[in-house]
C-alpha positions in Angstrom: 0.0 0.0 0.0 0.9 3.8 -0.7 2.3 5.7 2.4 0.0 8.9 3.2 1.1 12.0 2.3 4.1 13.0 4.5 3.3 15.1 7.3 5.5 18.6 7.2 3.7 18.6 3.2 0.0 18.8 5.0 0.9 20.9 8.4 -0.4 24.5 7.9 2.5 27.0 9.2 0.1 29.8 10.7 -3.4 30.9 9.7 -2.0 34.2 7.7 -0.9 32.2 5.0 -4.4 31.7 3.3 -3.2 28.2 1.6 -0.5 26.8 2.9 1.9 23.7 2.4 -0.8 21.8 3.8 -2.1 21.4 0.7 0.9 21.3 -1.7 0.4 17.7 -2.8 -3.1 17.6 -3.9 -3.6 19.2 -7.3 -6.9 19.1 -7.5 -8.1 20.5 -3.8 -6.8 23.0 -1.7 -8.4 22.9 1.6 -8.0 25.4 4.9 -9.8 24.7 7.9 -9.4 27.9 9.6 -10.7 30.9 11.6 -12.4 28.7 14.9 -14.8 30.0 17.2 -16.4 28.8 20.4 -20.2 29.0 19.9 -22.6 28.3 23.5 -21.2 28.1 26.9 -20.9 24.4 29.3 -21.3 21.0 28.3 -23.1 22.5 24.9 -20.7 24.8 23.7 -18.7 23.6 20.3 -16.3 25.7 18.0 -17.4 26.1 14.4 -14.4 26.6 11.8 -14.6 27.9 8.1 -13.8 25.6 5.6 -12.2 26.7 2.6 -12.2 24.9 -0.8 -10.6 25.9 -3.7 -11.0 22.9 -6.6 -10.4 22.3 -10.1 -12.1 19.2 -9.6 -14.9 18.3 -13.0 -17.9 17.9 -10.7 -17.8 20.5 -8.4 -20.0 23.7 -9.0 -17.4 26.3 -8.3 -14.1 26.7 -8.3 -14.1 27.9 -4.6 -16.5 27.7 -1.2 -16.6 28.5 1.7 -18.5 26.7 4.4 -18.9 26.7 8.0 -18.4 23.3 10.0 -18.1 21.6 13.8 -16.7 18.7 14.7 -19.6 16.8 14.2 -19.8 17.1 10.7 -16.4 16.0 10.2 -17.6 13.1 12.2 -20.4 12.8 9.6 -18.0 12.7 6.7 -15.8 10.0 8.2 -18.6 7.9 9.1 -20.2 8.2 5.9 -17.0 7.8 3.8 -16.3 4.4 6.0 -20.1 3.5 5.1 -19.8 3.5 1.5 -16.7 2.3 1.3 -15.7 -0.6 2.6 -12.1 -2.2 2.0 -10.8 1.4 1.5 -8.2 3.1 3.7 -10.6 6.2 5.2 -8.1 8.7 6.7 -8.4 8.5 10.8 -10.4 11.5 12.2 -9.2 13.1 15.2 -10.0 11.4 18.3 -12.8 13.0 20.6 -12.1 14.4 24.2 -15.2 15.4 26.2 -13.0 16.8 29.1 -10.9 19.0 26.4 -13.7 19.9 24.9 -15.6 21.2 28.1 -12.0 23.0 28.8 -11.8 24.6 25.4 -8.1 25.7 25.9 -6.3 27.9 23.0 -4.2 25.0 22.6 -6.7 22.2 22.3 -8.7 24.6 19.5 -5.5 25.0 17.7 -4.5 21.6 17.8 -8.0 20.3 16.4 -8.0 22.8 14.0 -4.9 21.4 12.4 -5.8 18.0 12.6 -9.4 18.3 11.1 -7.2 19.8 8.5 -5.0 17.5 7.7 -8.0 15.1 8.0 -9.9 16.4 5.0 -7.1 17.2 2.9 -5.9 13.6 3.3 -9.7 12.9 1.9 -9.2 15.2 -1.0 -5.8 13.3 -1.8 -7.4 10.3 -1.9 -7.7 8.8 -5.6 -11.3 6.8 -4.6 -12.7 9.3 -1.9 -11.4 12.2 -3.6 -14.4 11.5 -6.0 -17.0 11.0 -3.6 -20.6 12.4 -3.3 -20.0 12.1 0.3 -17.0 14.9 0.1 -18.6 17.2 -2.1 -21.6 17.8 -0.2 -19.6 18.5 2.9 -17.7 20.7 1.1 -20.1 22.5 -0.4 -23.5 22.2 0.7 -25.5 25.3 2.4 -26.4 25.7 5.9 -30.0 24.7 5.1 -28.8 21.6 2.7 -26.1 20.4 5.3 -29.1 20.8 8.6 -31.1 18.1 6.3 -27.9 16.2 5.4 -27.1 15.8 9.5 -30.8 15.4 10.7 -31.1 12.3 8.5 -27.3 10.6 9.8 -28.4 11.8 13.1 -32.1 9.2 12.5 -30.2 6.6 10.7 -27.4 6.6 14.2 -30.0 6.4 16.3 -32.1 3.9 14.9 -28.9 1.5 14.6 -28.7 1.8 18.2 -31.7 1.1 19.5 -31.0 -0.7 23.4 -31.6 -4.6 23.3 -31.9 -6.6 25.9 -29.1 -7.8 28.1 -29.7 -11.3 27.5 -30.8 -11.2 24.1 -27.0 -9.3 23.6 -25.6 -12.1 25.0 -26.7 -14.5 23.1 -25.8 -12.7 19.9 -22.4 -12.1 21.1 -22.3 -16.3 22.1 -23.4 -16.7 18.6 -21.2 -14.6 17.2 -18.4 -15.7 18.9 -18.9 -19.5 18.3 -19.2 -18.6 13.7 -16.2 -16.5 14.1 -14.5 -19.4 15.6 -15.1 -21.7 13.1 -14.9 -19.4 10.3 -11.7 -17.6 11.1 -10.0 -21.1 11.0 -11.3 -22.2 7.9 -10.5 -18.2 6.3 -6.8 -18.6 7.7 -6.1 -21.3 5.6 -7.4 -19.4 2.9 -5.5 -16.6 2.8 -2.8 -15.2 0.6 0.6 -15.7 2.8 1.5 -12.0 1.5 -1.8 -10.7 3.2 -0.7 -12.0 5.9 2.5 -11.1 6.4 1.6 -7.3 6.1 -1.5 -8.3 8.3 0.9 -9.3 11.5 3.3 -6.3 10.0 0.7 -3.7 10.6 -0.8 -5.4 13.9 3.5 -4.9 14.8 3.4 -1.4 13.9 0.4 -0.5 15.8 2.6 -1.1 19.0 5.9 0.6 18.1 4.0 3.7 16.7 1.9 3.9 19.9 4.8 3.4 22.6 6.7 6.0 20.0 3.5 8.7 20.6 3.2 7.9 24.5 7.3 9.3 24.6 7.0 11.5 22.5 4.6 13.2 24.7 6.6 12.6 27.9 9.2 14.9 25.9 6.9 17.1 25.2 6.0 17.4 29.0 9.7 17.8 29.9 10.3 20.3 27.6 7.3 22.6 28.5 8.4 22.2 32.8 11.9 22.9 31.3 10.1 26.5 29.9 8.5 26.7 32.6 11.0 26.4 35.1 13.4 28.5 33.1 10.7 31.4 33.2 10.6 31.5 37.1 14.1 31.4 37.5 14.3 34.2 35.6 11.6 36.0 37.6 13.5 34.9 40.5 16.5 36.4 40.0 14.8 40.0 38.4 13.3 40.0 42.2 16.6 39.4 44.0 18.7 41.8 41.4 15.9 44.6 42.5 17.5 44.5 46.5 20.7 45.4 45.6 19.6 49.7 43.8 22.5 50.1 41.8 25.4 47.7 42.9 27.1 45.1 40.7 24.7 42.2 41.7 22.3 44.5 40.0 23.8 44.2 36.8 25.0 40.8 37.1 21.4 39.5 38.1 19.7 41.5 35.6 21.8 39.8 32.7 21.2 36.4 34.3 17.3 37.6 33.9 17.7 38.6 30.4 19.7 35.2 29.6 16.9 33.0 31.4 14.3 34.7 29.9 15.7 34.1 26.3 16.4 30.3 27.1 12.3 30.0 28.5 11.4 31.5 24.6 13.4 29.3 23.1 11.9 26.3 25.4 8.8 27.1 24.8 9.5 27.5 21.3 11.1 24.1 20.8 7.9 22.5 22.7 5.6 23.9 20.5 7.7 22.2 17.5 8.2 19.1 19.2 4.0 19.3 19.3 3.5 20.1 16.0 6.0 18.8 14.0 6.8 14.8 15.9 4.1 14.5 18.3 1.4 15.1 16.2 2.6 13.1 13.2 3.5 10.1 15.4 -0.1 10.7 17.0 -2.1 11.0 13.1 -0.2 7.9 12.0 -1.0 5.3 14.9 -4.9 6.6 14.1 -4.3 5.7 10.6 -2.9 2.6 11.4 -6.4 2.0 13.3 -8.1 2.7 9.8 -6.2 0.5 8.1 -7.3 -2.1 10.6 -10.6 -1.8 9.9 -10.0 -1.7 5.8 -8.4 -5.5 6.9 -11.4 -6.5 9.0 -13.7 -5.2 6.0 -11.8 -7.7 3.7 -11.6 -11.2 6.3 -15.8 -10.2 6.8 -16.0 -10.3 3.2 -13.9 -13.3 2.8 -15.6 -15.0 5.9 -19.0 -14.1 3.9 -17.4 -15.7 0.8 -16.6 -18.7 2.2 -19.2 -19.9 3.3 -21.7 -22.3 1.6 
């Protein structure tokens, strides 16, 4: 399989640039998520971004749109994208925090800004779900079309999820559990030894790239005390230098202060790349690793379903 698109190609660099690298590798579709706002207040409140398209793309009716859109209807496009088609590799979507989200800190905005970015451009790059109906209308549909458009995802979810009861789950998971059994003996010994080579490959990878993302972000916690600390010392020794008026621990304290102060910038400075630039990526790619999980389970169900008589 292809690698995605490598990361530093579909990282915006700031908001000011109007379309930035992230979209450098998709000819057809340049996409900006960008300018989010917090809408509501408590457990209701949600930030809305703008969604900028600008596409040379045959079936689309302009050549640029703008949109507004909320988490939830990038959830809609995933879902629907995994819906229609199965065996595909759907780019992961970012994951969802309730406690973040009740939080809504700058940083947390920011980061999920970027990442639904990178999200839909990885869509747009796509050479299947580049294509799709799916995309289109979430790129371009108006408010009134898209309220319709999530009203009816909103019925179909719930109806799929209608409560059973306990014992009647039970007995379907007893049931299910006894034909997998069977059948994912019988489907081993059918399949290709390639497939399942990268199968047990990818299962691997899941591990290293998730052990990889948990130090990565024990780096990036070290780094941001390391500002931190760097910052008070600084203010530390400002205070001190201020008890000696005009003597030469005055002068001497006040450079340390200057010095301590320019090593917390840098700090932080260096945290925020370590975020952006490794800790994210590492993070994005264990997700799609997830996706390409299910892709494989969409392929053994349809084998499974294959197989039998």
């Amino acid at each position: 399989m292809d690698p995605p698109p490598n990361d530093s190609d579909l990282q915006d660099h700031g908001s000011n640039n109007f379309f930035s690298p992230v979209t450098a590798v998709n000819k057809e579709f340049e996409i900006e998520v960008a300018d989010p706002v917090k809408q509501g207040e408590g457990v209701a409140a949600y930030v809305s971004y703008k969604v900028r398209t600008k596409t040379t793309h045959a079936k689309y009716d302009a050549p640029f749109n703008e949109v507004t859109r909320r988490f939830r209807d990038f959830a809609w496009l995933h879902d629907k994208l995994v819906e229609k088609n199965k065996g595909h590799i759907v780019p992961p979507l970012p994951e969802k925090s309730a406690v973040q989200k009740y939080q809504m800190a700058t940083d947390f905005i920011e980061q999920r800004r970027r990442a639904l970015q990178v999200f839909v451009n990885r869509v747009a790059s796509h050479p299947v779900l580049k294509d799709s109906r799916e995309l289109q209308t979430f790129l371009q549909a108006n408010d009134e079309q898209w309220m319709l458009e999530i009203a009816k995802w909103q019925a179909e979810t719930s109806a799929q999820h209608r409560p059973v009861s306990a014992a009647a789950q039970w007995f379907k998971n007893l049931q299910h559990s006894a034909q997998s059994l069977v059948s994912g003996r019988a489907d081993e010994m059918q399949e290709d030894a390639e497939y399942i080579r990268i199968r047990d490959y990818i299962n691997s990878l899941e591990g290293h790239l998730t052990e990889a993302h948990r130090q990565a972000g024990r780096l990036l916690r070290k780094e941001a005390d390391l500002g931190a600390a760097l910052a008070e010392f600084a203010s530390a020794a400002d205070l001190l230098g201020k008890q000696d008026n005009e003597g030469p621990m005055r002068v001497a304290l006040g450079c340390l202060y200057t010095r301590a102060n320019e090593l917390a910038a840098l700090s932080r400075a260096r945290s925020e790349a370590i975020a952006v630039e490794f800790a994210a990526p590492l993070k994005e790619f264990a997700r799609t690793i997830k996706s390409v999980q299910v892709a494989m389970a969409d392929r053994a169900s349809a084998l499974s379903t294959y197989s039998q008589p």
